[in-house]
N, CA, C and O atoms as a GROMACS GRO file, in nm:
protein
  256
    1UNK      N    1  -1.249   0.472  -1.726
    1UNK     CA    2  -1.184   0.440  -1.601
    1UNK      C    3  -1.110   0.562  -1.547
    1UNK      O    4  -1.101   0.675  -1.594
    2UNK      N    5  -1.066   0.515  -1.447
    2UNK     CA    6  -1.000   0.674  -1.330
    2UNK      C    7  -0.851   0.726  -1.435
    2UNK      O    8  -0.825   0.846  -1.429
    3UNK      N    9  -0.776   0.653  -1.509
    3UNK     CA   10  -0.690   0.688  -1.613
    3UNK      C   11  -0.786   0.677  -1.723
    3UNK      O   12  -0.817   0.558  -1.725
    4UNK      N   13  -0.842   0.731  -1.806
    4UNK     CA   14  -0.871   0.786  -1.864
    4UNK      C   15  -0.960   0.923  -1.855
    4UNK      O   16  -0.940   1.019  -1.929
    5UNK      N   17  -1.039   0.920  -1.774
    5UNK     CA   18  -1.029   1.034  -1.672
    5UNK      C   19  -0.924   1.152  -1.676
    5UNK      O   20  -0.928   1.262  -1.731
    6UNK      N   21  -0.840   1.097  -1.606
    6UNK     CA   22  -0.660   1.174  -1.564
    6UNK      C   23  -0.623   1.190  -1.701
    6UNK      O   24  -0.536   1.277  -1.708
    7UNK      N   25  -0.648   1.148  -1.801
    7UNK     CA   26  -0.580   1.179  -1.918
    7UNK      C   27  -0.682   1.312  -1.975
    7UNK      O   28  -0.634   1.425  -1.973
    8UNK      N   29  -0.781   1.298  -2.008
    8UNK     CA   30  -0.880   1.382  -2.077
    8UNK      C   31  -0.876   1.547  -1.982
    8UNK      O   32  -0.906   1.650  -2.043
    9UNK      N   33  -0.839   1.551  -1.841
    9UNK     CA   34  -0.818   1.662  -1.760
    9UNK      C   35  -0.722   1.700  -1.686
    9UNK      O   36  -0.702   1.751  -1.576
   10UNK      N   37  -0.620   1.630  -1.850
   10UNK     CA   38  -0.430   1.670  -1.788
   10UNK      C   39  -0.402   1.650  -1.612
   10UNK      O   40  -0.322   1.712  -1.544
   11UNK      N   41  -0.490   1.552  -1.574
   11UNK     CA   42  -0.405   1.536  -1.431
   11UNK      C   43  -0.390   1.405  -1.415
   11UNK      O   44  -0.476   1.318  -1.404
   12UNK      N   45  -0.216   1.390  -1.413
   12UNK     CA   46  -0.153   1.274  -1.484
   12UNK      C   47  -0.108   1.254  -1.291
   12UNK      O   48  -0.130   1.159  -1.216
   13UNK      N   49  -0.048   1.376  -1.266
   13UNK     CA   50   0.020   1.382  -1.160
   13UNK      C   51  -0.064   1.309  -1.042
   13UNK      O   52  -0.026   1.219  -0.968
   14UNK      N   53  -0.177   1.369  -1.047
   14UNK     CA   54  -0.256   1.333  -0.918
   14UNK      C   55  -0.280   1.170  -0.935
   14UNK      O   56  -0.290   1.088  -0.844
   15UNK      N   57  -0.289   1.146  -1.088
   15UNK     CA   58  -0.334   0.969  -1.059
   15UNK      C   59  -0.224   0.895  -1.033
   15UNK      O   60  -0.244   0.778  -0.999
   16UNK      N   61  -0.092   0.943  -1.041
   16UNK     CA   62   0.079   0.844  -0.992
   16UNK      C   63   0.010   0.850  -0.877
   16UNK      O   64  -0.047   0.744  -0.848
   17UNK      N   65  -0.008   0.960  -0.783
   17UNK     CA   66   0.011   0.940  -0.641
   17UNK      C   67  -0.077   0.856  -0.633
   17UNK      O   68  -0.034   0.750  -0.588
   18UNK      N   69  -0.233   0.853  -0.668
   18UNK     CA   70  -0.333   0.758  -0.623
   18UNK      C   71  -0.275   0.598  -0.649
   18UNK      O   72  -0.272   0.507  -0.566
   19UNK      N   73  -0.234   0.596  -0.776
   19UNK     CA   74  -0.155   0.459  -0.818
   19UNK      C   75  -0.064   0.454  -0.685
   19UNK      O   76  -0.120   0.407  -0.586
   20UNK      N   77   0.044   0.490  -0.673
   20UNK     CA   78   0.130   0.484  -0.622
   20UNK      C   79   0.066   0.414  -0.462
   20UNK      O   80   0.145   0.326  -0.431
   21UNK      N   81  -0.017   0.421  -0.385
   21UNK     CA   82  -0.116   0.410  -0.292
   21UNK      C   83  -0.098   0.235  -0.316
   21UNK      O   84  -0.019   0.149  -0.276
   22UNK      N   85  -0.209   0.237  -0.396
   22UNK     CA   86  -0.223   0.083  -0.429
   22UNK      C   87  -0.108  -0.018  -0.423
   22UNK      O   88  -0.088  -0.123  -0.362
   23UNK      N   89  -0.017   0.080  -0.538
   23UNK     CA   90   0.112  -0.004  -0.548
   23UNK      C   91   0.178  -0.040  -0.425
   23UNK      O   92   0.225  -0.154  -0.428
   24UNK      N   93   0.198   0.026  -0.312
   24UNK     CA   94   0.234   0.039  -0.188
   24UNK      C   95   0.208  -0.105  -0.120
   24UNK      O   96   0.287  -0.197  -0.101
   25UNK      N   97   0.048  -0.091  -0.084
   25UNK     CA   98  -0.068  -0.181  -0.002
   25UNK      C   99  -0.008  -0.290  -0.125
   25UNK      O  100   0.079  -0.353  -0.064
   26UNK      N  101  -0.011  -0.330  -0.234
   26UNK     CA  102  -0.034  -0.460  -0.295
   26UNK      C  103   0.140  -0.515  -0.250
   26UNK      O  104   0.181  -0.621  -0.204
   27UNK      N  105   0.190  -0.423  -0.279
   27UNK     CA  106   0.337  -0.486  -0.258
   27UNK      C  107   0.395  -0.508  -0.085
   27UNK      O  108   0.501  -0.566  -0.061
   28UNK      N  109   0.313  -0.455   0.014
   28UNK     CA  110   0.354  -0.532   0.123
   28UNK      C  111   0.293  -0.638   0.096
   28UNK      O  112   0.386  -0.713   0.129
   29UNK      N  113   0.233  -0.691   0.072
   29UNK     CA  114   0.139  -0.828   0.100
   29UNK      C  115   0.254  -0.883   0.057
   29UNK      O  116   0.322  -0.948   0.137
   30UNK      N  117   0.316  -0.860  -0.139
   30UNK     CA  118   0.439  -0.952  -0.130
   30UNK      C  119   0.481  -0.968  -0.069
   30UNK      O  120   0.484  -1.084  -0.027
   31UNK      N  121   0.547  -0.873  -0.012
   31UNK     CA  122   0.689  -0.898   0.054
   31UNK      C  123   0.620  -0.990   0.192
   31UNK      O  124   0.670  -1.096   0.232
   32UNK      N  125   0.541  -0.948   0.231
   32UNK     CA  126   0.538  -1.020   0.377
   32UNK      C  127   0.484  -1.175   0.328
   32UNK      O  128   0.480  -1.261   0.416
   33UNK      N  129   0.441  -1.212   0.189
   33UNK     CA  130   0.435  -1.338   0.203
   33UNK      C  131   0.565  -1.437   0.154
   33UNK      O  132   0.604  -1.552   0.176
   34UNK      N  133   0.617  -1.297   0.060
   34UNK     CA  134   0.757  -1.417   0.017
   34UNK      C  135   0.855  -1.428   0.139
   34UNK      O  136   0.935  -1.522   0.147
   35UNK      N  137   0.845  -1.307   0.253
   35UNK     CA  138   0.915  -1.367   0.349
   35UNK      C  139   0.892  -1.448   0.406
   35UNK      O  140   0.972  -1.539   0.424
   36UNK      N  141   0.764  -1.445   0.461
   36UNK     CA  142   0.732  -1.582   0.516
   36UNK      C  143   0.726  -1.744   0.487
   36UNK      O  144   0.738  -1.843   0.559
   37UNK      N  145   0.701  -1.722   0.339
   37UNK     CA  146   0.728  -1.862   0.288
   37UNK      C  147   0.919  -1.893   0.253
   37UNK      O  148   0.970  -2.005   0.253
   38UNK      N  149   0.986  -1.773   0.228
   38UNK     CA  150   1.110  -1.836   0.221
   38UNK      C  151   1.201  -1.814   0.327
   38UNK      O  152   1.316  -1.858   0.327
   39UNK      N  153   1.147  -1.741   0.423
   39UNK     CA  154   1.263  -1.727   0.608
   39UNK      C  155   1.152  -1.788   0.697
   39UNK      O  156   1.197  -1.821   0.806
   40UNK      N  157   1.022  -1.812   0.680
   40UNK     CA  158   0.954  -1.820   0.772
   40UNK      C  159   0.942  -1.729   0.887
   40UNK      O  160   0.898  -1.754   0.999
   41UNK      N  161   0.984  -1.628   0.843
   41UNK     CA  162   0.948  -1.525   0.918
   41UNK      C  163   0.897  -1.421   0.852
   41UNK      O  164   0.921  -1.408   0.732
   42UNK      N  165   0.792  -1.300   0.943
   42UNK     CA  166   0.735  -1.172   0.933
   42UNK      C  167   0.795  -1.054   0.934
   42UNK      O  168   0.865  -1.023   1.030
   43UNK      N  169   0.771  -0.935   0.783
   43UNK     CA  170   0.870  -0.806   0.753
   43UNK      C  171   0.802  -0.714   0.914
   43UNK      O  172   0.857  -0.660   1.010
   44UNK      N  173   0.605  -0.744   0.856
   44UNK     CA  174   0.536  -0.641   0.893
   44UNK      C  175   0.466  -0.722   1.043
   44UNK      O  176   0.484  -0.844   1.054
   45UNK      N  177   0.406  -0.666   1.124
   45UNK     CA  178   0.336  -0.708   1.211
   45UNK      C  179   0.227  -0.818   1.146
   45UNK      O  180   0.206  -0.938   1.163
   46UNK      N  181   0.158  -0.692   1.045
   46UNK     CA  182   0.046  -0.752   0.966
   46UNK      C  183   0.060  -0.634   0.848
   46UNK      O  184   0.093  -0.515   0.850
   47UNK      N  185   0.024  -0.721   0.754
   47UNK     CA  186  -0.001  -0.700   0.614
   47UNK      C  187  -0.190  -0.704   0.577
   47UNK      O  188  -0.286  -0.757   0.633
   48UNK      N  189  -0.172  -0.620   0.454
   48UNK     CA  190  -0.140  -0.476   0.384
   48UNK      C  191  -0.077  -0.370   0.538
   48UNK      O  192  -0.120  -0.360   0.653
   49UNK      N  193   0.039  -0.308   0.467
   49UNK     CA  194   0.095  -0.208   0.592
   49UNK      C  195   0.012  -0.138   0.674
   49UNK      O  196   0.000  -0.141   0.796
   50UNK      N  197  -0.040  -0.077   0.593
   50UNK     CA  198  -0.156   0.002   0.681
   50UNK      C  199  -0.206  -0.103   0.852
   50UNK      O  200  -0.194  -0.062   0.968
   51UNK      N  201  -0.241  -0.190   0.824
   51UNK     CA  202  -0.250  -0.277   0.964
   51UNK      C  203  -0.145  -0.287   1.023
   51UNK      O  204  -0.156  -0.294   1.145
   52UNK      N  205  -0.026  -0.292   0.974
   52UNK     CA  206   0.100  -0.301   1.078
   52UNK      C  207   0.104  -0.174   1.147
   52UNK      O  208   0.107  -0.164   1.270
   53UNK      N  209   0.105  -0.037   1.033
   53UNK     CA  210   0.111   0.084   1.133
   53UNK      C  211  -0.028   0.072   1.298
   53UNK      O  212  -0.009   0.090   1.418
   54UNK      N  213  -0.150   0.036   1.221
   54UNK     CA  214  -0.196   0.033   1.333
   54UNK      C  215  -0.183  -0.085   1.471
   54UNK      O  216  -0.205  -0.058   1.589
   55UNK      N  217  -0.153  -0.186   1.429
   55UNK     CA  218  -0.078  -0.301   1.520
   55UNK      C  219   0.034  -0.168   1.576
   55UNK      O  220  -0.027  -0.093   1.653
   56UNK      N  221   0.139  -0.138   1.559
   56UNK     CA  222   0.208  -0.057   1.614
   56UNK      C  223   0.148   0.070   1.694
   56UNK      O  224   0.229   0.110   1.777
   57UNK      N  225   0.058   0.125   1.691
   57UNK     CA  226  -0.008   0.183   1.753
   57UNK      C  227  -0.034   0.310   1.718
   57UNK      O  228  -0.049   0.399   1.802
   58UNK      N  229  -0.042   0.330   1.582
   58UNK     CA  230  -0.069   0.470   1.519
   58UNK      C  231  -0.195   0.477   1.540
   58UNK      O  232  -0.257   0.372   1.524
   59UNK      N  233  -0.242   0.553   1.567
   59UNK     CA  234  -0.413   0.594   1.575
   59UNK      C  235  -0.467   0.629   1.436
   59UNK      O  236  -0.392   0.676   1.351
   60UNK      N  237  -0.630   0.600   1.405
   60UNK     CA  238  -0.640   0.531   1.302
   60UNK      C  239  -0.623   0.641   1.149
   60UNK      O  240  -0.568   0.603   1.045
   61UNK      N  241  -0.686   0.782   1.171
   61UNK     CA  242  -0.667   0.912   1.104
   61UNK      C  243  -0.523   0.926   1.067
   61UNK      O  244  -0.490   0.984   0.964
   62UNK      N  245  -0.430   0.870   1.156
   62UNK     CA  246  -0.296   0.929   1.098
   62UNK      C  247  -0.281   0.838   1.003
   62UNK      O  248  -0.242   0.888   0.898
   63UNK      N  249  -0.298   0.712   0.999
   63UNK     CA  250  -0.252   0.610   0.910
   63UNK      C  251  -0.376   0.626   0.770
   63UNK      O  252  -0.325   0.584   0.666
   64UNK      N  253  -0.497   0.669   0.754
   64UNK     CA  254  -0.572   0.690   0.604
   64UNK      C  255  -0.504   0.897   0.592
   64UNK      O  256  -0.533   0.965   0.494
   0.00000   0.00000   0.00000
């Protein structure tokens, strides 16, 4: 797998950031669903973030 990979060619660093990515995208979804189910209301426009930046009107290159 992509960590074991990163381990065998000492690049530990580069796979946080890639992790870190994921971790990002998976954890708006939380948040925008536990808000919604416990305020009934929305953090993000739309969830995974990445769609909110573009709902907001980032053009699409700046946001990947």
């Amino acid at each position: 797998t992509l960590g074991v990979v990163a381990m065998l060619n000492n690049a530990i660093i580069p796979l946080f950031i890639i992790v870190f990515i994921y971790i990002l995208e998976s954890g708006s979804v939380c948040i925008q669903l536990t808000s919604k189910k416990l305020f009934s209301r929305k953090v993000f426009l739309a969830a995974p973030i990445h769609h909110h930046f573009e709902a907001k009107g980032w053009p699409e290159p700046k946001v990947v």
